[in-house]
C-alpha positions, 0 to 999 in steps of 0.5 A: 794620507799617503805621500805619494798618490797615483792622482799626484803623479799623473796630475803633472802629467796630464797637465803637459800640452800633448803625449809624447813618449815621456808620458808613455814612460811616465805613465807606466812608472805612475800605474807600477808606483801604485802597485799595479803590477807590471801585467797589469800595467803593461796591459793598460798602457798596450790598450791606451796606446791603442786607444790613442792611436785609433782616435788620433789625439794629442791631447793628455786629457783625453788619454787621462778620459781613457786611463779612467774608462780602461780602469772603471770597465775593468773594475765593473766586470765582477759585481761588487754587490753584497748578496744579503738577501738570505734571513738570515743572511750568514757571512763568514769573514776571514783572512790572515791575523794583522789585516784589520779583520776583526775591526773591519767586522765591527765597521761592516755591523756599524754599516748594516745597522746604520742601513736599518738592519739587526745584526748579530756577531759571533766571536769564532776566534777562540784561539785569541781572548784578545781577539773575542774582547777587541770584537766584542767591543767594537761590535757593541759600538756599533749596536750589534749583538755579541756571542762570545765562547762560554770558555776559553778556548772553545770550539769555533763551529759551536760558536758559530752555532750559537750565534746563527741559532740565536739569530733565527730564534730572535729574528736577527736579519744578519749574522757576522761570524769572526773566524780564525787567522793563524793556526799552528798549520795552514791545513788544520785552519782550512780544516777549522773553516770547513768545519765551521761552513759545516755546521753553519749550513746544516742551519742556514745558507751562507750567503758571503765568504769576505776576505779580508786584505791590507791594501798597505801590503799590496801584493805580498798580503795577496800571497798571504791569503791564498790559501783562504782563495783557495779553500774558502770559497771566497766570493767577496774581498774587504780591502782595509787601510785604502788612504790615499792612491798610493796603493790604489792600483792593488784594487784592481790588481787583486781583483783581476788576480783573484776574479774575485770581487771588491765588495767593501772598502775601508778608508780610514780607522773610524767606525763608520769608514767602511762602504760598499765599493763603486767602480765609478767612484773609484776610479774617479777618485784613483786618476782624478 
């Protein structure tokens, strides 16, 4: 857990015995010390100042009421839903290599089958062996299917065929397909991408683009994965390594920057530790 958390820094602050200007200060160095962002953050407290006003109080609770109100409608504007309703249903996952892509794949197969779903993954990153073994291995663990290239090195949009033909001919309901990270030039992975997308929809719809970012990097991985937002066509973001509220306020920063919406939260590094994102859990558990 993180040693420091946006719970913990307002705890003392709700707990004084009414609003004053210190807590107006307090509050805008707790939601900055979370990696809100100072738009954000300037927002959020403009709209509570008003909120305060309106309603007269004094009392630190009810302010702590309205900061989690002010972040569940914000986060709830986008529908955080998964649509899977395709047979099969191809989701394509991508984002920068080092955000926990390629295990994140394996814990999203993990949460399917556990919701009584097949799944099939296919191994798209050629460019890393390593990445084909790491996927492999996790995607086994959680009782999916695996295409890997029959060699090294091996076109990634044929292996994205494969993997989507075989699960129309065996029936599997989900297809997760790996894609690559890094390339030589930014261009020639969108260029990959957009090829796979090609060949992937000549056979079936996809239903998700989900774009994978560290929560741990905040806004500096956001600028990483620009270039995916850009040319992707990103309709879903997976947020890993999301202990603890030290970084909380990056969930709803991205989410407003993008207008893209959260999908799946990564809590932890087992197999099981991914879920669908809830706004009302969330903010509960963020401001307590």
């Amino acid at each position: 857990m993180a040693s420091w958390s946006l719970g913990g820094a307002l705890r003392g602050m709700f707990a004084k015995r009414t609003i004053d200007d210190s807590t107006w200060e307090e509050l805008e160095d707790a939601l900055i010390g979370a990696d809100f962002g100072p738009d954000l953050t300037e927002q959020i407290v403009d709209e509570l100042r008003a909120k305060v006003d309106r309603y007269r109080t004094t009392d630190p609770k009810d302010l702590q009421r309205m900061l989690r109100e002010t972040i569940e409608e914000r986060l709830a504007r986008l529908d955080p839903t998964l649509k899977l309703s395709e047979r099969p249903a191809v989701v394509l996952v991508v984002g920068v290599n080092g955000v926990g892509k390629t295990t994140t794949i394996g814990k999203f197969a993990r949460f399917l089958v556990n919701n009584g779903r097949t799944v099939v993954v296919g191994a798209a990153d050629t460019f890393r062996a390593a990445a084909v073994e790491q996927l492999a291995t996790w995607a086994e663990r959680a009782g999916a299917t695996v295409v890997r290239p029959q060699q090294a090195g091996q076109d990634p949009a044929s292996v994205a065929f494969q993997t989507v033909e075989l699960a129309k001919n065996q029936g599997i309901e989900m297809v997760l397909v790996d894609t690559a990270g890094r390339l030589q030039t930014k261009s020639g992975l969108m260029d990959e991408l957009s090829k796979v997308r090609r060949v992937i929809e000549k056979q079936a719809p996809i239903s998700e683009v989900l774009l994978v970012l560290d929560a741990t990097t905040g806004q500096n991985g956001l600028a990483q994965a620009e270039a995916f937002i850009q040319h992707a066509g990103v309709t879903g973001l997976v947020l890993t390594k999301l202990d603890g509220s030290a970084k909380g306020g990056f969930v709803l920063a991205v989410q407003e920057k993008t207008g893209i919406p959260i999908k799946l939260v990564g809590q932890g590094e087992g197999i099981g530790d991914l879920t669908g994102f809830t706004p009302h859990v969330f903010a509960q558990q963020l401001v307590g």
